[in-house]
LOKE-674112 format. One record per atom (N, C-alpha, C): x, y, z; residue in one letter. Coordinates in steps of 0.02 Angstrom, whole numbers, padded with zeros to 5 digits, always signed. Layout:
<pts>
XYZa...
</pts>
This chain:
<pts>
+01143+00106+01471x+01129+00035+01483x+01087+00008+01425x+01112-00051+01404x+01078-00071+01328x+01017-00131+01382x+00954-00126+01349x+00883-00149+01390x+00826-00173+01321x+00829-00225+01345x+00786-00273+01289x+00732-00259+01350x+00666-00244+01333x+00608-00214+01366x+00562-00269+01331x+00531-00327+01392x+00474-00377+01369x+00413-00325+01350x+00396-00332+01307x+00313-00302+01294x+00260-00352+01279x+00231-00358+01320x+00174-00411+01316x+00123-00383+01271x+00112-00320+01246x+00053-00284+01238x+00015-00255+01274x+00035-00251+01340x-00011-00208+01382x+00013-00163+01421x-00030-00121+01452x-00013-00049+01453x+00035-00039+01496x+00059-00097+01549x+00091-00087+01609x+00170-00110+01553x+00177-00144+01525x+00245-00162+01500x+00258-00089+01461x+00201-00075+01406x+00209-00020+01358x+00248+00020+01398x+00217+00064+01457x+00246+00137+01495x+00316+00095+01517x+00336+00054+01535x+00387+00031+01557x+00437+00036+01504x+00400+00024+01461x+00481+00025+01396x+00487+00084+01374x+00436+00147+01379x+00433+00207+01368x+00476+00244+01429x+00472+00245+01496x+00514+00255+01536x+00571+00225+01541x+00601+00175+01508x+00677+00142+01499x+00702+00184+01450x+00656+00212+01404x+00674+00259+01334x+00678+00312+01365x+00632+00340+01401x+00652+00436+01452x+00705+00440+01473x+00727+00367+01530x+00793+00359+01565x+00846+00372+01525x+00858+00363+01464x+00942+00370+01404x+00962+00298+01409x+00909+00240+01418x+00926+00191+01401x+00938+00180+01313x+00960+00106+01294x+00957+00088+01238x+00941+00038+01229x+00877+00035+01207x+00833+00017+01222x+00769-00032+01162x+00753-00107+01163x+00743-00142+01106x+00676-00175+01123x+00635-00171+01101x+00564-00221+01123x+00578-00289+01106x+00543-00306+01126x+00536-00373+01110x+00478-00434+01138x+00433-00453+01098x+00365-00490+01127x+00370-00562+01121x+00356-00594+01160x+00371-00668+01164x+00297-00696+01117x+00319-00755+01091x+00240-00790+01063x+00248-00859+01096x+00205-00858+01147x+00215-00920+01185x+00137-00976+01166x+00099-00941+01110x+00062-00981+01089x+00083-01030+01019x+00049-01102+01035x+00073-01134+00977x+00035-01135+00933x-00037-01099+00924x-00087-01075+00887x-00066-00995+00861x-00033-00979+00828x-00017-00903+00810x-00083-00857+00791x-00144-00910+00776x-00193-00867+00765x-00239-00852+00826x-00201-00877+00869x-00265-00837+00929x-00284-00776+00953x-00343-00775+00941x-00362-00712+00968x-00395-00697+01022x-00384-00638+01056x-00387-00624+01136x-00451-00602+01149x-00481-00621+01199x-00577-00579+01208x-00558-00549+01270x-00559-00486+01261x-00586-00434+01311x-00524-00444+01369x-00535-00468+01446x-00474-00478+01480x-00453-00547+01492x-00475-00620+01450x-00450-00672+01446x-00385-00678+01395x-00339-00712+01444x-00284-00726+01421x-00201-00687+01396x-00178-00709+01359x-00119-00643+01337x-00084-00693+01284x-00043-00642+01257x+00027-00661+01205x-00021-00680+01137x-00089-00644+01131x-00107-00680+01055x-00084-00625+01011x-00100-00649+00942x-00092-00602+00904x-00121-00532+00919x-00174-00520+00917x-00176-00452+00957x-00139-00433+00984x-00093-00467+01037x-00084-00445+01095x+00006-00427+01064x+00016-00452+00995x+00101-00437+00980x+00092-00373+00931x+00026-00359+00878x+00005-00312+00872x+00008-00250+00907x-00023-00257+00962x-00019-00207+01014x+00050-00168+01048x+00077-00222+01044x+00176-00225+01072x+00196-00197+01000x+00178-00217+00952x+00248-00174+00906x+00202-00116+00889x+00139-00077+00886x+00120-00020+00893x+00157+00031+00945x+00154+00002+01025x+00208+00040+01068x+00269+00068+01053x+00308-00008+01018x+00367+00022+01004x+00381+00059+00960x+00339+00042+00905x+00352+00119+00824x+00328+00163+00856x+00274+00199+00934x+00269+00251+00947x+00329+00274+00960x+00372+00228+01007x+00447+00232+01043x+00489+00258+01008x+00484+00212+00958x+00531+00233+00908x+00601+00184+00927x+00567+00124+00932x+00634+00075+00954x+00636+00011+00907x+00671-00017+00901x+00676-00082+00878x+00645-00130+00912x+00609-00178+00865x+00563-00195+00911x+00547-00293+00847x+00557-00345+00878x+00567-00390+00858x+00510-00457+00906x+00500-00507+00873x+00463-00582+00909x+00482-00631+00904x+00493-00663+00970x+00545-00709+00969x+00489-00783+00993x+00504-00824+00947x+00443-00890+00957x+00487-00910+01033x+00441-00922+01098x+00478-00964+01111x+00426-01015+01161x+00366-01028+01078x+00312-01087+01125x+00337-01153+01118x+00407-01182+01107x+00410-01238+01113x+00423-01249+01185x+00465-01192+01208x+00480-01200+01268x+00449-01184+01322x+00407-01158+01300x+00313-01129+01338x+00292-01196+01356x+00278-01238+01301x+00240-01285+01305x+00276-01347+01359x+00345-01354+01353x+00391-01391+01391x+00384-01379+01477x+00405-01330+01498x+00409-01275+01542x+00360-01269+01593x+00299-01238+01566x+00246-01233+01583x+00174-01250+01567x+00158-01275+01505x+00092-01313+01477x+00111-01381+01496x+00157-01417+01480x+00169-01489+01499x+00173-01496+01573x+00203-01437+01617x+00227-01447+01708x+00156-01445+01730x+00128-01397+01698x+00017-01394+01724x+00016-01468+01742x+00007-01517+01678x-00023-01539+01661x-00007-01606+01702x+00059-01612+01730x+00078-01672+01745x+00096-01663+01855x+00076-01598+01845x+00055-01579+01904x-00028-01619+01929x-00059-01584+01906x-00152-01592+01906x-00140-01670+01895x-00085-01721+01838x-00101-01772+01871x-00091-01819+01919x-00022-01776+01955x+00001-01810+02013x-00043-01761+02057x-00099-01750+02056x-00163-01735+02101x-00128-01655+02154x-00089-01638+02109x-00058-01557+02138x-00108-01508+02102x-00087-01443+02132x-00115-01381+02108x-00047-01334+02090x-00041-01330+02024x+00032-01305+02007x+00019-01206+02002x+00049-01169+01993x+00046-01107+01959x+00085-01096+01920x+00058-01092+01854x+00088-01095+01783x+00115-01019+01785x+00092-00967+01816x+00133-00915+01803x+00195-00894+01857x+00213-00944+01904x+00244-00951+01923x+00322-00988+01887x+00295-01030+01859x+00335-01060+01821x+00359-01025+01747x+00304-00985+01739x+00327-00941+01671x+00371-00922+01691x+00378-00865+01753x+00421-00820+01741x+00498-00853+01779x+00505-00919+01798x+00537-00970+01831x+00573-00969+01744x+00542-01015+01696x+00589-01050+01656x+00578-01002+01589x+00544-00955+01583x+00540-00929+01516x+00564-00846+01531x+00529-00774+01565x+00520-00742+01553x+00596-00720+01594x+00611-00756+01650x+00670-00737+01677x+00730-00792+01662x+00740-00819+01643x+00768-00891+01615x+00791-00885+01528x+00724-00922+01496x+00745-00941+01419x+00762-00862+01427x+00744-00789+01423x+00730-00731+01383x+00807-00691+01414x+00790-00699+01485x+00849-00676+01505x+00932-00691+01484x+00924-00759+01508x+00999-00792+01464x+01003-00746+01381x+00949-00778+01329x+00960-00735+01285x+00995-00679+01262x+00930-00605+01307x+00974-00544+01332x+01031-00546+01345x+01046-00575+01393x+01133-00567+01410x+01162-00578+01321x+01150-00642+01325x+01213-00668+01249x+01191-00630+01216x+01158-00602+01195x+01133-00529+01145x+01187-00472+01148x+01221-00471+01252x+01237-00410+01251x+01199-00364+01290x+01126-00393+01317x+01099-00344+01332x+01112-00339+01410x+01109-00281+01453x+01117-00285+01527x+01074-00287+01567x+01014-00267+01548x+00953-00292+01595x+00861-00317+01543x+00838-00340+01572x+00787-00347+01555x+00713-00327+01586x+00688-00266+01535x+00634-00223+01592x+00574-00259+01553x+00530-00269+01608x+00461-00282+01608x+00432-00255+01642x+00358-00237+01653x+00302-00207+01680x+00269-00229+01746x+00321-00239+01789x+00294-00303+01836x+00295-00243+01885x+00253-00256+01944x+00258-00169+02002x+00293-00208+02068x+00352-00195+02059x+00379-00227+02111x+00444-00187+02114x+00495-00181+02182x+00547-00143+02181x+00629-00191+02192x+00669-00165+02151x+00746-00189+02163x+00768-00121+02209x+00800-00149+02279x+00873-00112+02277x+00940-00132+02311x+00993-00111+02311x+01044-00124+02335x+01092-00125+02392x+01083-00179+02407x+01068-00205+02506x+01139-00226+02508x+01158-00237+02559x+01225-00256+02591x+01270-00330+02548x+01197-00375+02540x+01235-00440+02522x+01198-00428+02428x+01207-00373+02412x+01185-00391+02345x+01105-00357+02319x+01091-00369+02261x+01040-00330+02236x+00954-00385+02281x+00922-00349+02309x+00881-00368+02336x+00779-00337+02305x+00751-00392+02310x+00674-00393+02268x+00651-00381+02353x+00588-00281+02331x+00535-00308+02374x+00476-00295+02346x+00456-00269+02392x+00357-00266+02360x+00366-00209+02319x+00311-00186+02293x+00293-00113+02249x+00268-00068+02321x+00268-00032+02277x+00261+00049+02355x+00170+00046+02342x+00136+00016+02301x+00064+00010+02324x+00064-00084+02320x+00045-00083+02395x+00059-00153+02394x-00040-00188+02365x-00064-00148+02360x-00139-00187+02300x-00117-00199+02238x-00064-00159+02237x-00037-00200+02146x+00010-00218+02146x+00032-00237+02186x+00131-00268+02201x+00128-00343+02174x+00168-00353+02134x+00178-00417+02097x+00242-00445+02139x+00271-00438+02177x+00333-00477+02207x+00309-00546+02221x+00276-00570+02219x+00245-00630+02223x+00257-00664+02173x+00226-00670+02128x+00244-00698+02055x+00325-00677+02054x+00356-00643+02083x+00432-00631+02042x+00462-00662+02095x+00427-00703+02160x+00483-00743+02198x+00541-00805+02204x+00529-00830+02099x+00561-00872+02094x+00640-00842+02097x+00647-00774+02075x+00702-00758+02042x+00758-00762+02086x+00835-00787+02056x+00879-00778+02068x+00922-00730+02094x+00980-00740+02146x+01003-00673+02158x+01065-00649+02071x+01075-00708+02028x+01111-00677+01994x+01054-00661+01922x+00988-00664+01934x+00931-00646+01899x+00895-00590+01886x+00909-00568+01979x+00889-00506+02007x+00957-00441+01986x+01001-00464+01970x+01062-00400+01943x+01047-00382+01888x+01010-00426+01842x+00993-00398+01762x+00888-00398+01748x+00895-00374+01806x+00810-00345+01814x+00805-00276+01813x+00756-00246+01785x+00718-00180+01788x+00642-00181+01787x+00641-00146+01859x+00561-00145+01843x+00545-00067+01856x+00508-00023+01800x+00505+00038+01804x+00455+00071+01861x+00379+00028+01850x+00351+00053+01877x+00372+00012+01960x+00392+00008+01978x+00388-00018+02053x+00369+00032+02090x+00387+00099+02085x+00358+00156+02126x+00313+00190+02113x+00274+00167+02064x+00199+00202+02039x+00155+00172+02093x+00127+00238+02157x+00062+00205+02166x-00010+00161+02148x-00025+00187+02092x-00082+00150+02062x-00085+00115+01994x-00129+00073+01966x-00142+00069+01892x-00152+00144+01857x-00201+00181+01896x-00241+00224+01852x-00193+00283+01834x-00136+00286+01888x-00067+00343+01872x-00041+00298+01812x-00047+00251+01788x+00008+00220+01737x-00041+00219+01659x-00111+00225+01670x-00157+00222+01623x-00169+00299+01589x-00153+00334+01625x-00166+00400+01646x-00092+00410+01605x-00037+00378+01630x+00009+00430+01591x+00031+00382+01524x-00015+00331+01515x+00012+00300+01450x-00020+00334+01388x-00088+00358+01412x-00154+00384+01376x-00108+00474+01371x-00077+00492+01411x-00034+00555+01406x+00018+00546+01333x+00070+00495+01354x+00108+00481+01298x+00081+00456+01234x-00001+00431+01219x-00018+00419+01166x-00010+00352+01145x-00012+00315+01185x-00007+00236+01179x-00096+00226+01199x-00080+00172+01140x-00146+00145+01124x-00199+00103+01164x-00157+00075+01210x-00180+00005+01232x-00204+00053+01316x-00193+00099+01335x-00187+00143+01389x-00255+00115+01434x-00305+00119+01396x-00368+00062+01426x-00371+00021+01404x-00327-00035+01394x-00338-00119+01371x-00369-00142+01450x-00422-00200+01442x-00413-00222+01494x-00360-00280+01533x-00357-00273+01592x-00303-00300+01629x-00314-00396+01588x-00259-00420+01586x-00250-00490+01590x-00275-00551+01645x-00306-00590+01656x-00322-00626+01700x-00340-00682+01679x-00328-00755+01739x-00342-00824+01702x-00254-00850+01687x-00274-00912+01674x-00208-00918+01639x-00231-00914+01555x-00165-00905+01536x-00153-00865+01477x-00182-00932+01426x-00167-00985+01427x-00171-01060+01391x-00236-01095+01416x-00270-01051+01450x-00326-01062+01445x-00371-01001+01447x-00371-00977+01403x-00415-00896+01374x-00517-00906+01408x-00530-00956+01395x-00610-00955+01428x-00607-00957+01514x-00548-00990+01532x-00556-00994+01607x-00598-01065+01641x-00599-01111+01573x-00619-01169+01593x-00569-01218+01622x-00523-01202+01668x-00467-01261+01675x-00500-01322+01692x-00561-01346+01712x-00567-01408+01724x-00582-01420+01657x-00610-01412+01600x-00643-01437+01543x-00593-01425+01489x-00537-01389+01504x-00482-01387+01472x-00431-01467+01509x-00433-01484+01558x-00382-01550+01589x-00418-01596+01566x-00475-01601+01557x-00538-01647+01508x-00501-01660+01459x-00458-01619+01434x-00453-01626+01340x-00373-01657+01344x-00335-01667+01412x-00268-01651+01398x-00258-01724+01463x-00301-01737+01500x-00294-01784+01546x-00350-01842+01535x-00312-01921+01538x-00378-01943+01532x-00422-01966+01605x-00494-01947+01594x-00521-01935+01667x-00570-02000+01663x-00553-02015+01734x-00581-02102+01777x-00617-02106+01830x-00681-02108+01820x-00740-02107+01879x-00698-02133+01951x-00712-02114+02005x-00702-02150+02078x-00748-02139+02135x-00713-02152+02165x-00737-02131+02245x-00735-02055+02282x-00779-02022+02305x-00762-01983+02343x-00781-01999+02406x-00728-02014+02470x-00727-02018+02533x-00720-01985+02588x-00738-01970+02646x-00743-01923+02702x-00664-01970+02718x-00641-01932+02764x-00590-01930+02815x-00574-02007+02819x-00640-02041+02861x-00633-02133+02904x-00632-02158+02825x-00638-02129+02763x-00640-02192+02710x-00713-02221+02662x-00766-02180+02717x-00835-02203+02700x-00846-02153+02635x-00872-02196+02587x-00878-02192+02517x-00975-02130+02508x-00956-02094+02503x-01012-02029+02511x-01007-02022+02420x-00994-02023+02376x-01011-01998+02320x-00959-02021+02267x-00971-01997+02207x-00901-02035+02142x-00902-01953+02120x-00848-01970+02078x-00827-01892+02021x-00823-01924+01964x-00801-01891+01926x-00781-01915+01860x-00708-01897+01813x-00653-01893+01879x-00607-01879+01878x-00575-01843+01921x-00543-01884+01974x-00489-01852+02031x-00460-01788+02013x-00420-01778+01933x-00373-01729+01908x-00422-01684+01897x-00500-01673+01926x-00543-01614+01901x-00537-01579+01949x-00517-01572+02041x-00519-01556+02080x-00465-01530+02124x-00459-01467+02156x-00418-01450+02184x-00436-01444+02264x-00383-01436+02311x-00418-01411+02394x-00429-01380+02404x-00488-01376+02440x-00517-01297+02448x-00591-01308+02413x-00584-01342+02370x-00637-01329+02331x-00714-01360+02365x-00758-01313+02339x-00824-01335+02393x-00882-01356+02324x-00893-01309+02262x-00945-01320+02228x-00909-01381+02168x-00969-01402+02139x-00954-01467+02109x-00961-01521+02107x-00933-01534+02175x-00951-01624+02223x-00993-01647+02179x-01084-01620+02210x-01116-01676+02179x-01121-01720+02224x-01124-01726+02295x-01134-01762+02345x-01201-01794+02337x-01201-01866+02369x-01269-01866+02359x-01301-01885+02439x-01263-01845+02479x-01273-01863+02551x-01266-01788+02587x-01318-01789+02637x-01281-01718+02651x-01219-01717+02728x-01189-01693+02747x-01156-01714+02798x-01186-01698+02878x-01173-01760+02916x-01189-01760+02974x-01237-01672+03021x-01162-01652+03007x-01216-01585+03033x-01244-01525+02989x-01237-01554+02939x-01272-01517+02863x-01244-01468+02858x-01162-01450+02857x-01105-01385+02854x-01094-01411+02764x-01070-01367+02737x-01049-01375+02671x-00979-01429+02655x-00963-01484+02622x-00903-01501+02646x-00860-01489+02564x-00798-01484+02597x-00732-01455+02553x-00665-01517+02529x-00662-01499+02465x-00598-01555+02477x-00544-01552+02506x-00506-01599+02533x-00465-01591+02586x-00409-01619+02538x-00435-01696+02509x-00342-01716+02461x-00353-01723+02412x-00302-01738+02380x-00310-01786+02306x-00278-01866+02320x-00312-01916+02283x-00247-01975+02319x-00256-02003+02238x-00206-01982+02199x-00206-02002+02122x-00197-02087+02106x-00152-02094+02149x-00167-02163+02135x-00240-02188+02159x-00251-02202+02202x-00318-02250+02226x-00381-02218+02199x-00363-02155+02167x-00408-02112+02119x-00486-02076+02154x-00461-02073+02230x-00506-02046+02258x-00514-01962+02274x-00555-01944+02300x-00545-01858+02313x-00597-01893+02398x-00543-01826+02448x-00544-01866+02512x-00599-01787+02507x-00653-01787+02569x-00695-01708+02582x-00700-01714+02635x-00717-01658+02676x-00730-01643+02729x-00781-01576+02770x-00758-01566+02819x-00788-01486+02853x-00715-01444+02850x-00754-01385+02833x-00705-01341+02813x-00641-01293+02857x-00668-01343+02925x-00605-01336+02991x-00550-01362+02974x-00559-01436+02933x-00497-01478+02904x-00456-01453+02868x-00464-01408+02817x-00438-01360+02774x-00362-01320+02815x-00391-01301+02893x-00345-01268+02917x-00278-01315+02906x-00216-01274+02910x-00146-01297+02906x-00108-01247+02947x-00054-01302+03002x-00014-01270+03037x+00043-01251+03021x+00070-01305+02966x+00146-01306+02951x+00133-01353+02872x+00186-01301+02830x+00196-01332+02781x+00274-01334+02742x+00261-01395+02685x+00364-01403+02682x+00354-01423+02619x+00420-01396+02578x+00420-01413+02513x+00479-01401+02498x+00495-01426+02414x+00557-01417+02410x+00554-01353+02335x+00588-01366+02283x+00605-01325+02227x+00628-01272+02247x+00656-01255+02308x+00653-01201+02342x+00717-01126+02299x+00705-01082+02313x+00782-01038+02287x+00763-00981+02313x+00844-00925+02328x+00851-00887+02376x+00827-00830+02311x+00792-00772+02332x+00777-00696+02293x+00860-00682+02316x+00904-00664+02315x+00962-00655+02325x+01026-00688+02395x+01042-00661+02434x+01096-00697+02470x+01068-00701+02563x+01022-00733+02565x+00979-00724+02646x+01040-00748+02703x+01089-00784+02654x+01144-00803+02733x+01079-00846+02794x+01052-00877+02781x+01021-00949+02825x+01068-00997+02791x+01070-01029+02848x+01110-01105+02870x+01064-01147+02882x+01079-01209+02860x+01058-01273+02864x+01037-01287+02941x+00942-01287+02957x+00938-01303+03054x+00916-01244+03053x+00938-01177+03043x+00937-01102+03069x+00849-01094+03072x+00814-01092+03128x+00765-01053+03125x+00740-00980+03094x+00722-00942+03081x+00710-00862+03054x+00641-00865+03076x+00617-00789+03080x+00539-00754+03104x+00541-00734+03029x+00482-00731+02978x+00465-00730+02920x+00383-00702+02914x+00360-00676+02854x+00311-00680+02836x+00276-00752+02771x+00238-00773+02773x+00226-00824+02723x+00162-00800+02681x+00171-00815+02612x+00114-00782+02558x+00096-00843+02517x+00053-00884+02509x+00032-00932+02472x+00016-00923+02402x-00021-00858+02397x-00055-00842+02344x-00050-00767+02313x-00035-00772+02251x-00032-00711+02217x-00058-00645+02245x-00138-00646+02290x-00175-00615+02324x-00190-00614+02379x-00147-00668+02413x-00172-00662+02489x-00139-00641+02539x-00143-00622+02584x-00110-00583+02649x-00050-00619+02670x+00004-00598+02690x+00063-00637+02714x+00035-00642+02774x+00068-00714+02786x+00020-00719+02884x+00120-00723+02907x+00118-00709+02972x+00192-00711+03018x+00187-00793+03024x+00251-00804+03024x+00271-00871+03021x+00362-00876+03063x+00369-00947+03054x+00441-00950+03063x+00473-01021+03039x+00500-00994+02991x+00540-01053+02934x+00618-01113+02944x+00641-01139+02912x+00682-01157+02931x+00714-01216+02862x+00786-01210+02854x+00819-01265+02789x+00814-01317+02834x+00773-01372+02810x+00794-01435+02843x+00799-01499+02799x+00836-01545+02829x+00844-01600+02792x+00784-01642+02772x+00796-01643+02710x+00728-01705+02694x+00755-01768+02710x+00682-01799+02764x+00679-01867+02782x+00668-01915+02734x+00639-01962+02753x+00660-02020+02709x+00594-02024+02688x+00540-02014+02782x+00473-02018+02775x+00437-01984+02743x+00468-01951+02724x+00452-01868+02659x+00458-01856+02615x+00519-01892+02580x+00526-01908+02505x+00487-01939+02473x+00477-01881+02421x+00394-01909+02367x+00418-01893+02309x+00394-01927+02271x+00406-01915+02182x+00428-01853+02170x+00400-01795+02191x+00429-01724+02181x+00483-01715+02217x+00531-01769+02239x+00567-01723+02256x+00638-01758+02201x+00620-01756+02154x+00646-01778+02070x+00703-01755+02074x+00724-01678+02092x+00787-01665+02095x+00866-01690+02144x+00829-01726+02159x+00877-01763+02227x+00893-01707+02271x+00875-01662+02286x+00874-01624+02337x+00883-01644+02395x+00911-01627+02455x+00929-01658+02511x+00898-01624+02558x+00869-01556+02545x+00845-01513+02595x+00775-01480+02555x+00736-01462+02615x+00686-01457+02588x+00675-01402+02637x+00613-01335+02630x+00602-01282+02667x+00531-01299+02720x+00529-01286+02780x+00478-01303+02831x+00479-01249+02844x+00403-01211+02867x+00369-01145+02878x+00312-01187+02933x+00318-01149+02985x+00255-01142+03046x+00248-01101+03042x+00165-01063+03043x+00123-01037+03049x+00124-01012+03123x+00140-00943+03131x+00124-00925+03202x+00067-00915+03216x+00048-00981+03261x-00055-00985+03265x-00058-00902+03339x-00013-00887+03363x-00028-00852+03400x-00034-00783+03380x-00035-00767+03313x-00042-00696+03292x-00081-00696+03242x-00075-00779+03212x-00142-00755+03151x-00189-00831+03145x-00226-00822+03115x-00280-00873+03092x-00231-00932+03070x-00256-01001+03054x-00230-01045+03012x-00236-01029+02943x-00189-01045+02901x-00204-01053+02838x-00261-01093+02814x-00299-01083+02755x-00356-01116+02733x-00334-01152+02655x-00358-01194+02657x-00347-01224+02585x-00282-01229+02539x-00218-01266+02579x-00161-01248+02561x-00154-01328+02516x-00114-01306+02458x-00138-01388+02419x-00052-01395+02389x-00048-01471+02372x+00039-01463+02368x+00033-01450+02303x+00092-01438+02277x+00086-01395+02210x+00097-01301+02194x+00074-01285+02255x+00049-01191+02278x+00128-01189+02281x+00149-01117+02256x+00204-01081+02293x+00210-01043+02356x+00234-01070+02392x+00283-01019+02454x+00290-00968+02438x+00282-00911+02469x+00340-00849+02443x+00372-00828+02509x+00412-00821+02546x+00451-00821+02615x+00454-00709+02596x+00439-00687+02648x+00448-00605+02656x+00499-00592+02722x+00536-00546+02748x+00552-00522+02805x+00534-00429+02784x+00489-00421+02799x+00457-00339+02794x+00430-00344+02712x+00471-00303+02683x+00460-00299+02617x+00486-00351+02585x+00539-00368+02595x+00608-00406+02540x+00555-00490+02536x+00589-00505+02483x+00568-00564+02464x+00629-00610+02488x+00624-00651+02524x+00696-00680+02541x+00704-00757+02491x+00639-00775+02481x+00636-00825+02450x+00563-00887+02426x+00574-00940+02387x+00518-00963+02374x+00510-01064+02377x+00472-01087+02378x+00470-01153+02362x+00399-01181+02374x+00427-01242+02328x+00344-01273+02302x+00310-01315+02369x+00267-01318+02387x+00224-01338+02439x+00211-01428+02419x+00259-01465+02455x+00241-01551+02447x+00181-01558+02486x+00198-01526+02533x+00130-01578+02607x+00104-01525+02643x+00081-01505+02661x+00041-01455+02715x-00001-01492+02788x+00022-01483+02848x+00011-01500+02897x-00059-01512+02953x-00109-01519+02942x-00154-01485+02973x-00159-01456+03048x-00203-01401+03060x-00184-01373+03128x-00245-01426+03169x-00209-01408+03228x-00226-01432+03290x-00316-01433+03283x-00371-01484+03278x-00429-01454+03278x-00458-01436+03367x-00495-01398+03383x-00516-01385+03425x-00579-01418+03468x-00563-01444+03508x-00630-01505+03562x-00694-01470+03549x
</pts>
């Protein structure tokens, strides 16, 4: 099998293209430069794809002993995912840019590529498992689910998922993969892990949307409307969020209060007590199947739901339904006609906390990823007398 192997420079892609090379693959590196600064350089575990970090990638491969090439592709970085950030945060969403990476660049621009290259799959370092289910090649978790990336890989396609390899999916730990990269003599074997988004290397995203959004003092209002404090820019704030405010009131029963919306136009940020936060049901659209789930349009399903890269799937039960009229919002750009609705089964788990539109869905039934979509509105739960 001929395998163009992403190497980011780090140790989890490295062993991956080294085990596509054990397998009797044939086998080609290749490191993306998704920066439009070629001279950046990486500190410690902020960020990825700098020069260092392509350094690092073609060291692996002359260990390999493979062909090993860099393919610019920050125009379409910047299109994709630096421009989708940006125009997210200002329609007062909370987007995930690495969601979208691996949406329009890493499985998308790179993949298409591969193919017209010739090539038949494309391995990356991601810990997550493919296998081959009744209706087709099917994505689930990694066999240690503390490092299972199926989350981030829930955009993918079922004809996306046929030209995927992921090596390590059955490695229990990091430290078995550090352990045997530092065996094979790869360099990077203790790099530290990546974290943050990558396009923003300090981890300042609000003082980075400073530079890229222009920001307009307002109102910050409780729930009834009553005017409790100003910001100095709606697009600085996400839900959930508690430090920052800057209140200059404290609330009624002196509990900490949290933001609850964004309202970009009227340029306010709405706050509250952090009961409000809870959400019963949420619906969105961008939605697409991890391979062939066979749901019909109406069809209820029992599901797991995952919001966040890190957080616990809570039991749920989903459903394709038609988007209303009363529901159609600017995002739903694609003329989409259907949009995905998820309830929260309040009878087995907690409410969700701090669910903001913009967040990805990731839909589970056990392991399998059945599918994903972007979060328009989130519902709040029932509050309690």
């Amino acid at each position: 099998m001929r395998v163009l192997a992403a190497m980011s420079g780090g140790v989890d892609s490295a062993v991956a293209a080294a085990r596509a090379v054990e397998a009797g693959h044939d086998v080609v590196g290749v490191h993306l430069a998704l920066s439009r600064m070629p001279g950046t350089l990486r500190t410690g575990s902020r960020g990825c794809c700098t020069v260092e970090d392509s350094m690092d990638a073609r060291r692996a491969a002359n260990l390999l002993d493979i062909p090993f090439y860099v393919w610019d592709f920050s125009d379409r970085f910047k299109a994709d995912v630096v421009d989708d950030f940006i125009d997210e945060y200002a329609a007062g969403r909370t987007p995930n840019p690495c969601m979208r990476c691996n949406e329009k660049i890493k499985f998308a621009a790179l993949l298409d590529k591969a193919i017209a290259l010739g090539f038949d799959a494309v391995a990356t370092g991601h810990y997550a498992t493919l296998t081959d289910g009744p209706g087709g090649r099917e994505l689930h978790r990694a066999s240690a689910w503390a490092k299972d990336q199926s989350y981030v890989l829930g955009v993918l396609t079922a004809q996306q998922l046929a030209h995927c390899y992921f090596p390590l999916g059955d490695t229990p730990s990091k430290d078995l993969i550090r352990a045997e990269a530092a065996d094979r003599g790869i360099q990077v074997a203790q790099k530290p892990d990546s974290h943050d988004i990558c396009f923003i290397p300090d981890g300042d995203t609000r003082g980075w949307l400073s530079d890229h959004l222009d920001r307009e003092s307002g109102e910050i209002v409780d729930e009834s409307g009553t005017v409790i404090g100003t910001h100095d820019g709606a697009n600085g704030y996400t839900v959930g969020q508690r430090k920052g405010l800057q209140l200059g009131r404290p609330a009624p029963d002196g509990k900490p209060r949290y933001v609850l919306s964004i309202r970009p136009v009227s340029n306010q940020v709405v706050v509250g007590p952090k009961d409000r936060l809870a959400i019963a049901s949420m619906a969105g659209g961008r939605y697409s199947w991890a391979g062939e789930p066979g749901i019909d349009v109406g069809e209820t399903f029992d599901c797991d739901v995952q919001i966040r890269a890190h957080a616990d799937p809570v039991p749920a039960r989903a459903r394709l339904a038609p988007v209303r009229d009363e529901d159609r919002t600017e995002q739903h750009r694609d003329g989409a006609e259907h949009e995905i609705v998820v309830d929260v089964d309040l009878a087995q788990t907690e409410p969700l906390l701090g669910v903001a539109p913009g967040q990805t869905a990731v839909l589970y039934r056990g392991t399998r990823v059945l599918g994903q979509f972007t979060i328009d509105r989130a519902i709040p739960a029932p509050v309690a007398a």
